[in-house]
N, C-alpha and C positions, 0 to 999 in steps of 0.2 A: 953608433947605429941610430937613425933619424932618418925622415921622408926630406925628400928637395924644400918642401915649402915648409914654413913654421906653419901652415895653416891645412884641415883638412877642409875644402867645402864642398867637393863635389868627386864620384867614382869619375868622371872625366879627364879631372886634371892629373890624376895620377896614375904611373902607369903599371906596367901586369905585374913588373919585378917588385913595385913599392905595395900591392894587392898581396902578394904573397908574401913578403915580408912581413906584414901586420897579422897574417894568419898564423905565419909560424912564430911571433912574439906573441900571441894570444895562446898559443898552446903550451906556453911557457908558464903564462901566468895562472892558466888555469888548471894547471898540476899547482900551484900557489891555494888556489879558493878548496885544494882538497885538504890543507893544511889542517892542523889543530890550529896552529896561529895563523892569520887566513890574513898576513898583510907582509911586508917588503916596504925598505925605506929607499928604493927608487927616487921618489919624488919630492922625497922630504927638504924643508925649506922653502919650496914649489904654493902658490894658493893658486886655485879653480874658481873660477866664478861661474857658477850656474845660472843664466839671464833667460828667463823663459818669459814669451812675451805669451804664448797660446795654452791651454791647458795642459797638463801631460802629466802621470802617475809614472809607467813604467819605463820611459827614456830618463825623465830629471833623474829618478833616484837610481836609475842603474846608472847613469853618472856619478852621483855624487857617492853610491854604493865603491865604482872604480875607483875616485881618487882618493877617498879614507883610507882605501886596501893598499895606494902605493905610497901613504903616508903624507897626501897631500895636506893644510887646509883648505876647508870648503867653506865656499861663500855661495848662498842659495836667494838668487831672488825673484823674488813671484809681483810681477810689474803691477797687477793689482792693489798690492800693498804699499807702494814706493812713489819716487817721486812724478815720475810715468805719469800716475792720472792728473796729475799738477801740470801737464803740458813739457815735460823734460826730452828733451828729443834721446834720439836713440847716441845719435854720437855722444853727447854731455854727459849719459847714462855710464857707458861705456869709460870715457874719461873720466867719470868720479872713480870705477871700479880699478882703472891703472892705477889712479893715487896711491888708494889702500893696497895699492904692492900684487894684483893680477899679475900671473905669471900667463892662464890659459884664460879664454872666453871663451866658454860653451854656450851656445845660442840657438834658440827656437824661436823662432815669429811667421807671422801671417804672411808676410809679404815674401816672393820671391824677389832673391837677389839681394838679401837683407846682409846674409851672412858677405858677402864677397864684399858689399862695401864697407863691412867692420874692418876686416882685415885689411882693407888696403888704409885702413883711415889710423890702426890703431899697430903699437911693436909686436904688443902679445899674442901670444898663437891663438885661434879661433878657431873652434870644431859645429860644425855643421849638424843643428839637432835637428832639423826640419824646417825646410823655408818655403813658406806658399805650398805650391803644389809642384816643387822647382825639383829637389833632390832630398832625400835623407840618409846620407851616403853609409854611416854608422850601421844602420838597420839592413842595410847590404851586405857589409860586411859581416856581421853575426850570424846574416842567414847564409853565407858562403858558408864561413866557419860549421857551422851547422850541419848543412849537406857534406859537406866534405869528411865532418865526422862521424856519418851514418852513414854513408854512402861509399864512401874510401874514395871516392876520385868527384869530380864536377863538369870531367870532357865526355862530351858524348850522352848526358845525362837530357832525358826530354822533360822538362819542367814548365809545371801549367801554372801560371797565371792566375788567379779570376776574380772578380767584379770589379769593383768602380776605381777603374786603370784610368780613367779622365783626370779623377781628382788625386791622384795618387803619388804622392813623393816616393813611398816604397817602392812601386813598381817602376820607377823610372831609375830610381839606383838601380832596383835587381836586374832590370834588365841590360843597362849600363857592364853590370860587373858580370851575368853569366855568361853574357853571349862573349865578353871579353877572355873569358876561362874556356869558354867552348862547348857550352850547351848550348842546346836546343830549346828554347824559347817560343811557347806558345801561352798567347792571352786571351780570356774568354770571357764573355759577358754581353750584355744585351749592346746593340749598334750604336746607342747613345751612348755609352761609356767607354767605348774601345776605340780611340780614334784611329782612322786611319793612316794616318803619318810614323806611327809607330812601326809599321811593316818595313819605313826604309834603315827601322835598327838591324833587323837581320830577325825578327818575332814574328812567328805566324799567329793570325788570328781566326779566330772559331766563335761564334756565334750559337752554336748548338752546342752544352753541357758537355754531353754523354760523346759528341765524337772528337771533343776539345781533348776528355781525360782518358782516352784509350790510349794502352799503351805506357802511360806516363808513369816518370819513375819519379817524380816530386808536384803533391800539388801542393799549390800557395794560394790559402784565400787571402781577402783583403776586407778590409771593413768595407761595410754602405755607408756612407756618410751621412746619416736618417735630418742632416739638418741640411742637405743640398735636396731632401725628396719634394720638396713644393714645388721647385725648377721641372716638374715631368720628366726624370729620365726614365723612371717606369710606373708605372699605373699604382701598383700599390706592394707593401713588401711580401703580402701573401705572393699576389703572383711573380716576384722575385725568386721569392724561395721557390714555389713550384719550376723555375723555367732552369735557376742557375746556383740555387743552394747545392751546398755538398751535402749526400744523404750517403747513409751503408751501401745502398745500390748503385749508386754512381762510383764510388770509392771502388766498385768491384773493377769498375772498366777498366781501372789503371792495372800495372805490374802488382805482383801478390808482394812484394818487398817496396810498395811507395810507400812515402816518410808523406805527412801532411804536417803543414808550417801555419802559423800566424803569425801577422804582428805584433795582434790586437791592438785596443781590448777589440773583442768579441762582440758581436749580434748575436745570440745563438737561436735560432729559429729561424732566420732569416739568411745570414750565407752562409751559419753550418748549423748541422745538427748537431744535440749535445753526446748522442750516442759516437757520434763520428769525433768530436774536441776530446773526447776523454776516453778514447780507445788507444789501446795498445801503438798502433798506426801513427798517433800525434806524436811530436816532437816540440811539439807548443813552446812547453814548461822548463824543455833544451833549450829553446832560443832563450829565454830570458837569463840563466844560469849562464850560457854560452856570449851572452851583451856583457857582462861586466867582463871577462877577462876582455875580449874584442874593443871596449873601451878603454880598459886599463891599456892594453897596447898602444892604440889612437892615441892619449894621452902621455904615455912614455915616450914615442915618435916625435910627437909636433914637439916636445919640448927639447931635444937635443941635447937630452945629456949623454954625456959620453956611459957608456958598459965600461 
């Protein structure tokens, strides 16, 4: 049981049967994380290298959290500290980490298209943590997983979108993988953040808060990215929040059963309230619990061991 490619980089290249597979091997393992012993030697003999070129708390260690659990070892490197700031390219990098016996390459960097030329460059499987503002296909996947188990299905489901969809690798997985499942996809945020090229995904876009989330049976905020706010895409984050934060009152317009997602981390006063992050409503704290199985899967796949 395995995907087509040893590599995952993008919700594009794979298709609807290899999306559902990975959901239904993630519900496997996450009857696993309910364990008293909360690991599987799946992958044992297997090493992961975690190569994170951009910050990251909550993806690096829900990786390196999945591959402990399927009995990987892990090799964790923060390019800060390595030979990276010595001028060491990204391929040399990568080929020192084959040596030491890489079996996976988990990769985060700045740049799009980073991860596609690992994999075409290197044997070992490579999983897509976030490239540029390109795809973060992982973080799609969990938040399927996610919907799907709060929601009991993801066809037909009107799921909103909102803020800064410009800069956004989540929102272009999500919207990649719902519209692929068969939601309904709308995106919301002030005109400078919502391009409009996105419409020809099959994504309505809304411009106005309150008539984006009528209706809706999932909303997803997204971070502001408070270090692209010098660029002008809106005046200031006060009146952000007042035009396009999520408050109790807007939360009303949706269905009395919508689930609210992040991917964080979090702004809180700025795209959501904290009354609204920590109500009953969120699922938040699901997505994170529900990434490690969703990655334990990713990485039981790209690496083709046989069941």
């Amino acid at each position: 049981m395995s995907l087509r490619s040893k590599d995952l980089i993008s919700i594009k290249d794979i298709s609807t049967e290899e999306i559902e597979l990975i959901l239904e091997t993630a519900a496997g393992f996450k009857d696993v994380l309910g364990r008293d012993i909360k690991k599987v030697p799946a992958l044992r003999g297997k090493t992961t290298v975690n190569l994170f070129y951009e910050p990251s708390t909550r993806t690096r260690t829900s990786f390196e959290v999945a591959a402990k659990r399927l009995s990987t070892d892990v090799i964790n490197i923060t390019t800060s500290t390595s030979s990276v700031v010595k001028g060491e390219t990204l391929l040399d990098t990568a080929r020192t980490v084959l040596a030491l016996g890489a079996d996976i390459v988990v990769i985060r960097h700045s740049c799009s298209g980073t991860s596609h030329f690992l994999a075409k460059n290197i044997e070992a499987s490579v999983v897509n943590a976030g490239d540029g503002t390109n795809e973060h296909p992982t973080q799609a996947l969990l938040d399927l997983f996610t919907i799907q188990e709060k929601k009991g299905r993801i066809r037909d489901l009107e799921v909103a979108i909102v803020g800064d969809i410009l800069h956004s690798r989540v929102a272009k997985s999500d919207i990649y993988a719902l519209t692929r499942l068969g939601a309904n996809v709308r995106l919301i945020g002030p005109p400078t953040l919502v391009p409009d090229y996105l419409k020809d995904l099959g994504a309505k876009v809304y411009f106005d808060m309150n008539a984006g989330l009528e209706g809706a049976d999932v909303i997803m905020m997204l971070r502001i990215q408070l270090e692209r706010q010098g660029k002008g895409f809106f005046p200031s984050t006060h009146e952000y929040f007042r035009n396009w934060g999520l408050t109790a009152a807007r939360v009303s317009r949706a269905k009395d059963d919508a689930i609210i997602m992040h991917p964080g981390p979090m702004n809180r006063g700025i795209e959501i309230a904290s009354e609204v992050a920590d109500s009953s409503r969120s699922v938040i704290l699901d997505q994170v619990t529900n990434g490690i199985a969703v990655r334990m899967a990713v990485l039981y796949l790209v690496s083709g061991v046989k069941a």
